[in-house]
N, CA, C and O of each residue as an XYZ file, in Angstrom:
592
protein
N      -4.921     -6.166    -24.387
C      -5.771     -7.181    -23.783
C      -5.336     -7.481    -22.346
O      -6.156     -7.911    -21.534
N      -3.936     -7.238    -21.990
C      -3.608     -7.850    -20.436
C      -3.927     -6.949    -19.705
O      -4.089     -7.252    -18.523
N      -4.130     -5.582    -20.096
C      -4.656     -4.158    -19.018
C      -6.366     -4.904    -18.739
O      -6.811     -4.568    -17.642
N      -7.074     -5.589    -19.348
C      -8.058     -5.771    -19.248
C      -8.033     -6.976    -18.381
O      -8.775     -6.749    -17.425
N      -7.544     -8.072    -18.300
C      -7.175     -9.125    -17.515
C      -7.028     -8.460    -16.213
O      -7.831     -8.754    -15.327
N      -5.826     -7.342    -15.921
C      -5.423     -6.871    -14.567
C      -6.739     -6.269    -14.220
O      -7.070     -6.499    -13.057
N      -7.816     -5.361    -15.115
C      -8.781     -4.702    -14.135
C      -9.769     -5.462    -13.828
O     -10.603     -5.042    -13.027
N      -9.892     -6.723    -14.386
C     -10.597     -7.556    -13.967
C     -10.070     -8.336    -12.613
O     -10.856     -9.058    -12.000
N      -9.167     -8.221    -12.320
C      -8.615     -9.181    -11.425
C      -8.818     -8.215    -10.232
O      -9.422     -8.565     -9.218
N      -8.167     -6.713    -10.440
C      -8.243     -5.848     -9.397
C     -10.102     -5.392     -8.973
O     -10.640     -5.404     -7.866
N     -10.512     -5.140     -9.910
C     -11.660     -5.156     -9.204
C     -12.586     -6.240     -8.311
O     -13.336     -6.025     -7.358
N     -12.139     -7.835     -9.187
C     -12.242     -8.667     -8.371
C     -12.260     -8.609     -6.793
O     -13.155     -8.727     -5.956
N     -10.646     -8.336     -6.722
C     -10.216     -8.334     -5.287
C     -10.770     -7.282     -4.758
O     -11.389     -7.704     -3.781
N     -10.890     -6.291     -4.829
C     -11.477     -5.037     -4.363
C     -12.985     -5.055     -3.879
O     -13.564     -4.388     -3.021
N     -13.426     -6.086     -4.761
C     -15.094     -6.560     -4.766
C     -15.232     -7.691     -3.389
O     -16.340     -8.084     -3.022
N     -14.031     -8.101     -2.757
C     -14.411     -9.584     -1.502
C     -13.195     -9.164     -0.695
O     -12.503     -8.222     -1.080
N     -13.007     -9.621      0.056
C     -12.310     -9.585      1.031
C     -11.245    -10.442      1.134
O     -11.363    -11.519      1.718
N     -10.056    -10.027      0.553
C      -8.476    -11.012      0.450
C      -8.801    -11.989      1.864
O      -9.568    -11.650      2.765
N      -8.196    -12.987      1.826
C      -7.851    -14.006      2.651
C      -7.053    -13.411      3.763
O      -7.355    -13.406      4.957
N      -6.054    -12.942      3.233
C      -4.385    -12.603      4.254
C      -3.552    -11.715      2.920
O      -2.876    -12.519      2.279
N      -3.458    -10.471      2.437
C      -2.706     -9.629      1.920
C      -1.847     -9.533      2.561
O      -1.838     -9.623      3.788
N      -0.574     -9.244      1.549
C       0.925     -8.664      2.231
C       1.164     -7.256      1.421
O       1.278     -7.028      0.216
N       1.186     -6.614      2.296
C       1.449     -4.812      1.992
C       2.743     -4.619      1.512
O       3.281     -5.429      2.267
N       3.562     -4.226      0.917
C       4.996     -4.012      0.713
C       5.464     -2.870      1.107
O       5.121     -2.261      0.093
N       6.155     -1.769      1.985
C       5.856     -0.378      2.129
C       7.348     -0.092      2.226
O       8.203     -0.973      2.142
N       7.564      1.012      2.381
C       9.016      2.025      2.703
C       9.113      2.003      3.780
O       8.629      3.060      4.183
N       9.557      1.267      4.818
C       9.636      1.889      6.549
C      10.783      2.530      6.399
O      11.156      2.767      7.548
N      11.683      3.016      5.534
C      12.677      4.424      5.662
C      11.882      5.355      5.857
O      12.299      6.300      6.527
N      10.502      5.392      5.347
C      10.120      6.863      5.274
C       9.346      7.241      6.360
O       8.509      6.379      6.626
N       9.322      7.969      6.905
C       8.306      8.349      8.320
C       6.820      8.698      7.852
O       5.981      8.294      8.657
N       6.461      9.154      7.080
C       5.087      9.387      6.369
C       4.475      8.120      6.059
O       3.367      7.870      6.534
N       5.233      7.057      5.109
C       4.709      5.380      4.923
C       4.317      4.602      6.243
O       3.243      4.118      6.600
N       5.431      4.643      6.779
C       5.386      4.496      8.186
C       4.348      4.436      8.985
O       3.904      3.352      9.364
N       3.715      5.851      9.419
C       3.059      6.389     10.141
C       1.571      5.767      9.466
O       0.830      5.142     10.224
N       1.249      5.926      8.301
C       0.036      5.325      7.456
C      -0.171      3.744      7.364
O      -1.294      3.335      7.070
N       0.902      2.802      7.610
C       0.856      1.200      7.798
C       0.870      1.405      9.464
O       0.641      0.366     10.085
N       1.086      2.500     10.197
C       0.938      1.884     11.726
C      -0.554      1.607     12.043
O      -1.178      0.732     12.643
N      -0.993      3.339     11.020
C      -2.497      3.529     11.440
C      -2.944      2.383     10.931
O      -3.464      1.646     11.768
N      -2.917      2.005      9.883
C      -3.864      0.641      8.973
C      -3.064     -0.615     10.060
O      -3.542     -1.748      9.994
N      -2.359     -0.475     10.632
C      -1.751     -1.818     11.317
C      -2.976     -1.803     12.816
O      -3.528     -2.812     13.256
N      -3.151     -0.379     13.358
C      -4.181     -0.135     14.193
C      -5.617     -0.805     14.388
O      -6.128     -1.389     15.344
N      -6.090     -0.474     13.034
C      -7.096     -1.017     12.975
C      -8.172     -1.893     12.882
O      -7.812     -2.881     12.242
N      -9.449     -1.979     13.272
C     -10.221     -3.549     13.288
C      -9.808     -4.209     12.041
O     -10.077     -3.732     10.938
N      -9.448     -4.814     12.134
C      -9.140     -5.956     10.436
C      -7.768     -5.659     10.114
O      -7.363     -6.090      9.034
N      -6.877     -4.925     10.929
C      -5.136     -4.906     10.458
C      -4.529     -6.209     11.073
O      -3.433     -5.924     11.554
N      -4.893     -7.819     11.276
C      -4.337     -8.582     11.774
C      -5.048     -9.345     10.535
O      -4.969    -10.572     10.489
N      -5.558     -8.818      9.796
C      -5.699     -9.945      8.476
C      -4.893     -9.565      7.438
O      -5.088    -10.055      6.325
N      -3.762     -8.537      7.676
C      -2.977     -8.212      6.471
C      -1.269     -8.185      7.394
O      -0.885     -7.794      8.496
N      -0.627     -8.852      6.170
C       0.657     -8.717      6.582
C       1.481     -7.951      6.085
O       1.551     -7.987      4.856
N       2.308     -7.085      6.750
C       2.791     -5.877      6.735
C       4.356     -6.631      6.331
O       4.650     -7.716      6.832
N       5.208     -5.977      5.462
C       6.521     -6.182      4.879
C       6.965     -4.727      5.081
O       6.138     -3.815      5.054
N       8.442     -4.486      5.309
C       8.872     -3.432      4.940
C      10.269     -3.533      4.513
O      11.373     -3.909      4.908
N       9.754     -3.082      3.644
C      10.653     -3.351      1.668
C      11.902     -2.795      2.026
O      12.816     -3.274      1.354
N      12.376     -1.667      3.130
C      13.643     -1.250      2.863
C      14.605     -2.226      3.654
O      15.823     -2.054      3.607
N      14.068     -3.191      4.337
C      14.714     -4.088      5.443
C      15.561     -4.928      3.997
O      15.215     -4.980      2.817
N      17.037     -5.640      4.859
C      18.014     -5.799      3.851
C      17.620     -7.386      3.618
O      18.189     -8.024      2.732
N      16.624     -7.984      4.455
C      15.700     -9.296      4.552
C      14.382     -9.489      4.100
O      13.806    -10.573      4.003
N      14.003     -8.543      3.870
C      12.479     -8.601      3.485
C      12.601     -9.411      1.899
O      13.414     -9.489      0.977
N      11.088     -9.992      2.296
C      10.678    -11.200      1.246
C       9.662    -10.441      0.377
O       8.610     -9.894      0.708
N      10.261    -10.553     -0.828
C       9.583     -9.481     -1.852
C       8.881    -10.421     -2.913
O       7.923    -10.133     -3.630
N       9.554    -11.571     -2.851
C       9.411    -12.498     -3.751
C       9.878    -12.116     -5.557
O      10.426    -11.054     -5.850
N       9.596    -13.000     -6.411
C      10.712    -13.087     -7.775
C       9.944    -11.915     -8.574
O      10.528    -11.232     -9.415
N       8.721    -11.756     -8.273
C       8.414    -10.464     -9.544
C       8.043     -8.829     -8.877
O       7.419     -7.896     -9.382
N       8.683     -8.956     -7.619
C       8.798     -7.521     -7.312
C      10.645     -7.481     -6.185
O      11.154     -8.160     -5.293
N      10.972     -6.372     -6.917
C      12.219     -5.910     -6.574
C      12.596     -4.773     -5.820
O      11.889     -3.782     -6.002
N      13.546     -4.666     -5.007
C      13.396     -3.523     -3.425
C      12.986     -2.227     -4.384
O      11.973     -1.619     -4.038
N      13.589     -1.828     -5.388
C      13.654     -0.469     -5.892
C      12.613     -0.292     -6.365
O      12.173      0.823     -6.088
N      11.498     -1.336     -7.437
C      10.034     -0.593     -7.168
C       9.320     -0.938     -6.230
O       8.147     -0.714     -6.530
N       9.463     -1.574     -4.782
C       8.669     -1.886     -3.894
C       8.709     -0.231     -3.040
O       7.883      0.483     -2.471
N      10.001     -0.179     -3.319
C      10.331      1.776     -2.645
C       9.971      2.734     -2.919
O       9.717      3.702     -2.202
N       9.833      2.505     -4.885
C       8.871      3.547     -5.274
C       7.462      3.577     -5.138
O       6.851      4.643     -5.223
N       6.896      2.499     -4.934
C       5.424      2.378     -5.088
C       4.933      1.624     -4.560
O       5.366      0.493     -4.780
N       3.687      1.753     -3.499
C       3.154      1.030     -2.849
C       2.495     -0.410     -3.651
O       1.768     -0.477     -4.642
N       2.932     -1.234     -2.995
C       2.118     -2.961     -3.293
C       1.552     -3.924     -2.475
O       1.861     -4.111     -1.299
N       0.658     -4.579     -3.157
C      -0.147     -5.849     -2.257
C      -0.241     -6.747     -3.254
O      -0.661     -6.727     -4.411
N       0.516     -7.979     -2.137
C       0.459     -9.348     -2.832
C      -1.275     -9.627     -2.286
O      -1.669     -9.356     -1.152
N      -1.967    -10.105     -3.170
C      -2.892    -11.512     -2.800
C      -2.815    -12.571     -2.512
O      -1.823    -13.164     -2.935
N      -3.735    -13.287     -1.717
C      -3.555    -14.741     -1.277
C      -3.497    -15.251     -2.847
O      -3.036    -16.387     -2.730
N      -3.633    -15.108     -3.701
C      -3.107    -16.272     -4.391
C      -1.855    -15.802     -5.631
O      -1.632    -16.453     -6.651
N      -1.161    -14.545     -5.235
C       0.026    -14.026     -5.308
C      -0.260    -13.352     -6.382
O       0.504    -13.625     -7.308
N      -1.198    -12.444     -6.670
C      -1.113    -11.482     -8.002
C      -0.828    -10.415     -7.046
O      -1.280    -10.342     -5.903
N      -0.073     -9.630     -7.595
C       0.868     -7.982     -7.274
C      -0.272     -7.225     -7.990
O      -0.754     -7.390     -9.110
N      -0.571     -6.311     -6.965
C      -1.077     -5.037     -7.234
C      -0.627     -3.499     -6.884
O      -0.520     -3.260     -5.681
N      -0.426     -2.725     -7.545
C      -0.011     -1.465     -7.048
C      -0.636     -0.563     -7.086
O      -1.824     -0.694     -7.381
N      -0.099      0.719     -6.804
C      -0.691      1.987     -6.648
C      -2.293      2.139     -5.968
O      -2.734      1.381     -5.104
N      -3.028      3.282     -6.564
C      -4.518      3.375     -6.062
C      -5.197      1.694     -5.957
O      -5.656      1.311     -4.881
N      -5.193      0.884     -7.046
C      -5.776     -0.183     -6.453
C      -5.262     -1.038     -5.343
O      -6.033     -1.606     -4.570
N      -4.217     -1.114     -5.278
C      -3.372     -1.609     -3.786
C      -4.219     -1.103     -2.623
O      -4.615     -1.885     -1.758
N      -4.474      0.083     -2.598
C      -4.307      0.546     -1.585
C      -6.285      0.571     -1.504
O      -6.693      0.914     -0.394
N      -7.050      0.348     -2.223
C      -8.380     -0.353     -2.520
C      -8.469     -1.922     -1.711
O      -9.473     -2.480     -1.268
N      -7.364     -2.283     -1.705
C      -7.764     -3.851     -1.357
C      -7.339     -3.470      0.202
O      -8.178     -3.742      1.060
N      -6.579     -3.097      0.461
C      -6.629     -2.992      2.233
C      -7.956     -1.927      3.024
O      -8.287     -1.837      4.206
N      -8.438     -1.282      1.874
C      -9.354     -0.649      2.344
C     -10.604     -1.572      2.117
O     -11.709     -1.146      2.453
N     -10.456     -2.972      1.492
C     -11.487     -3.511      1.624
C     -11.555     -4.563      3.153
O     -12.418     -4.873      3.975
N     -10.207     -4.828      2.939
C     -10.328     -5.430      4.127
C     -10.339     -4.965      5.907
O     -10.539     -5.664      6.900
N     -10.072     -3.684      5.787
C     -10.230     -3.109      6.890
C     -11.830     -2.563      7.309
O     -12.178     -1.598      6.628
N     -12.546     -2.896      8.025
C     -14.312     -2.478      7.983
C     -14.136     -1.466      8.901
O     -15.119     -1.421      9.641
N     -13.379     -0.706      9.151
C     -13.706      0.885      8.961
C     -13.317      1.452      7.809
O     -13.541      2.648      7.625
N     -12.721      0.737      6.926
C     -12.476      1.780      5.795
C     -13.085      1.210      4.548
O     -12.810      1.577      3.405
N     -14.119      0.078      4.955
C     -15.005     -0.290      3.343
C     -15.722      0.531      3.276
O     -16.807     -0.045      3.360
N     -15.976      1.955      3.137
C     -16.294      2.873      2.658
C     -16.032      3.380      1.559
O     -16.798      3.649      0.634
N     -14.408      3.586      1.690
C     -13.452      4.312      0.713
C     -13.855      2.990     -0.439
O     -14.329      3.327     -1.524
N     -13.624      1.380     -0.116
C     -13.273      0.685     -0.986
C     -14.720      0.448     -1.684
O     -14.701     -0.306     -2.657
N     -15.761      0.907     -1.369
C     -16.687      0.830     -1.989
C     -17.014      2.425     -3.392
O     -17.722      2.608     -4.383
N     -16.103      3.103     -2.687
C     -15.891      4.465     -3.404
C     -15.216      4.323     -4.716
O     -15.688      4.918     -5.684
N     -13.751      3.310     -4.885
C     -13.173      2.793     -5.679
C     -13.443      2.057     -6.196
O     -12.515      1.831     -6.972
N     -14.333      1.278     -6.374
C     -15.185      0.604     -7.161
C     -15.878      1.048     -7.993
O     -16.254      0.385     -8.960
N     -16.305      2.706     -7.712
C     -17.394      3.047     -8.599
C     -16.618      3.464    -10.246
O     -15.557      4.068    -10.400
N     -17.324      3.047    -11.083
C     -16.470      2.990    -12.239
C     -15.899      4.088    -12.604
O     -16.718      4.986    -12.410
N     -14.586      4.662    -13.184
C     -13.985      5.487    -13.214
C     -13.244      6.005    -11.967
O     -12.418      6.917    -11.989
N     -13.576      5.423    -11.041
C     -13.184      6.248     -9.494
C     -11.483      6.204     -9.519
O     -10.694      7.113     -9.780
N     -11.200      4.611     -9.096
C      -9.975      4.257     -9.167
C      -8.886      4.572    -10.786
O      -7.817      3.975    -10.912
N      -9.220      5.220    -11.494
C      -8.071      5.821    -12.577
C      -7.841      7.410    -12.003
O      -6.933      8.241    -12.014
N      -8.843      7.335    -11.638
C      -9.077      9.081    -11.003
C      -7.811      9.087     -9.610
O      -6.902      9.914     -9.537
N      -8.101      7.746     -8.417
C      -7.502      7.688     -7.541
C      -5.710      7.245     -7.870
O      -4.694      7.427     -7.199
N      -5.919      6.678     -9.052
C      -3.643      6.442     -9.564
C      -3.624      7.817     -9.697
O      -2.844      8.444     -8.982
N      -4.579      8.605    -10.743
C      -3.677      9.905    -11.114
C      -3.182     10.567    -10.175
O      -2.193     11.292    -10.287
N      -3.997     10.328     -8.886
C      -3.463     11.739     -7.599
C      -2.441     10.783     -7.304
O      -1.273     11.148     -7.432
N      -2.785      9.186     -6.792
C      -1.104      8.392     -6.681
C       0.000      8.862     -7.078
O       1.067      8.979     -6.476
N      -0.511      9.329     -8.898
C       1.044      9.077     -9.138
C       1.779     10.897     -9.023
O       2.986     11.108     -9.138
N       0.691     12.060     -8.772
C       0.974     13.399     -8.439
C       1.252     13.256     -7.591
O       2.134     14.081     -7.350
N       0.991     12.350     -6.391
C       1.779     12.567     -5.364
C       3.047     11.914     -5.518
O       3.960     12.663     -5.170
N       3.450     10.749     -5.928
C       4.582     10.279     -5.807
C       5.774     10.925     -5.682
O       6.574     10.532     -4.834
N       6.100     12.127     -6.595
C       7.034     12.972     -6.269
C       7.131     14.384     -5.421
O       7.710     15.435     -5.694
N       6.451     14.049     -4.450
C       6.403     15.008     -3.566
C       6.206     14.604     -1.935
O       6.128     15.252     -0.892
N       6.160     12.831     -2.384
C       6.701     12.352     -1.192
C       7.637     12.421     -0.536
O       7.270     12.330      0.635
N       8.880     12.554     -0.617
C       9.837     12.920     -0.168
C       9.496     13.795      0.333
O       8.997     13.528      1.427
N       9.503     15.195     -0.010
C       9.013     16.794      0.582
C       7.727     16.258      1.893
O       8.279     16.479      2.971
N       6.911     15.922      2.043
C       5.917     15.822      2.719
C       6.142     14.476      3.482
O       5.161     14.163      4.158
N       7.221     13.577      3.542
C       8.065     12.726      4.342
C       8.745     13.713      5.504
O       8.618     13.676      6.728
N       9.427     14.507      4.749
C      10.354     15.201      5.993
C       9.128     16.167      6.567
O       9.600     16.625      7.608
N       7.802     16.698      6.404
C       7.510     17.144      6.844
C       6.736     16.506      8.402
O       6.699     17.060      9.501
N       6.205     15.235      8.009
C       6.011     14.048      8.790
C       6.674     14.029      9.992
O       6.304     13.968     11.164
N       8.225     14.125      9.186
C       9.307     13.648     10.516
C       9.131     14.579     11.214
O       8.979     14.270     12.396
N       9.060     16.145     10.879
C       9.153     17.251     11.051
C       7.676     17.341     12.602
O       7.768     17.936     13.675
N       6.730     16.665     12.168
C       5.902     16.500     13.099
C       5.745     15.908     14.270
O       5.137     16.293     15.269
N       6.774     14.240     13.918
C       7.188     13.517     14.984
C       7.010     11.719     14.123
O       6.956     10.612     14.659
N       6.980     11.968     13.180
C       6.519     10.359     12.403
C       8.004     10.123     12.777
O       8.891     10.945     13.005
N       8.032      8.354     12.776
C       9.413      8.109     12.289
C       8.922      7.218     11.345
O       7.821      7.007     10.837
N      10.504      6.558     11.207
C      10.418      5.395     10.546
C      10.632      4.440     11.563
O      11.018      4.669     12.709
N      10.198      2.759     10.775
C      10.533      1.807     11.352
C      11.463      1.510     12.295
O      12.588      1.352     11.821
N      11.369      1.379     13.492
C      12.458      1.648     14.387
C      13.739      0.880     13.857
O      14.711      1.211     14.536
N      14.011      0.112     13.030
C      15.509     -0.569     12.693
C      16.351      0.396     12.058
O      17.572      0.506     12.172
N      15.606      1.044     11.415
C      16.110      2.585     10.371
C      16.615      3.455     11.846
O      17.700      3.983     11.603
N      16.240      3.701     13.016
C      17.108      4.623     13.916
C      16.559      5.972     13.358
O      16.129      6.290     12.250
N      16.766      6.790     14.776
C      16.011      8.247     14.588
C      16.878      9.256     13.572
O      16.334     10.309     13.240
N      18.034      8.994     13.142
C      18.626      9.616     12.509
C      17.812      9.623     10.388
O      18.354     10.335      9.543
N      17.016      9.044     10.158
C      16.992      8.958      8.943
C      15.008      9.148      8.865
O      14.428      9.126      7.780
């Protein structure tokens, strides 16, 4: 019954436009990095607040912890429900209006289980396609230093 509560809630959010989201991301990694600069770029990236989870200060708050904020992308809501993976990444695409496209894509029923599975195929091959990033010229968060 609570998987049904969460897809109700996530589609909710996915369906209007968050108030002020907080992103949680890896700025160790140059690939995460490079993908919160672009979304930091864009029309509507000053309505979301950007965290980066590997900082030894970052505010994660009591029900998310550095080690899965590192593994897996998250967004708090304005009224503090945690979301991860493909739907996370649905709610910044709602709020960004060049990319309510995609978030209208994830909405369509079945879309977003379709969009975790490649989430979670990619997850371990982030690393590999991180260094390839760097390999291009991504970094990380400048506090991390060009060495990592």
């Amino acid at each position: 019954m609570r998987q049904a509560k969460t897809d109700t809630i996530i589609m909710q959010a996915i369906g209007e436009t968050p108030a002020k989201a907080t992103v949680y991301f890896d700025g160790a990694c140059p690939l995460c990095t490079a993908e919160i600069s672009h979304y930091k770029s864009q029309n509507g990236g000053d309505q979301i607040c950007f965290v980066d989870a590997s900082q030894a200060d970052a505010q994660l708050g009591p029900d998310l912890n550095v080690d899965a904020a590192m593994r897996r992308f998250h967004v708090r809501l304005p009224d503090g429900t945690l979301v991860s993976g493909a739907p996370a990444f649905a709610i910044i695409w709602q709020t960004l209006p060049g990319w309510r496209w995609a978030a209208r894509i994830a909405r369509i029923p079945g879309v977003t289980p379709l969009l975790e599975l490649g989430y979670r195929l990619f997850l371990p091959v982030r690393p590999l396609l991180s260094k390839g990033a760097a390999w291009f010229g991504a970094k990380p968060t400048p506090q991390h230093g060009p060495d990592l």
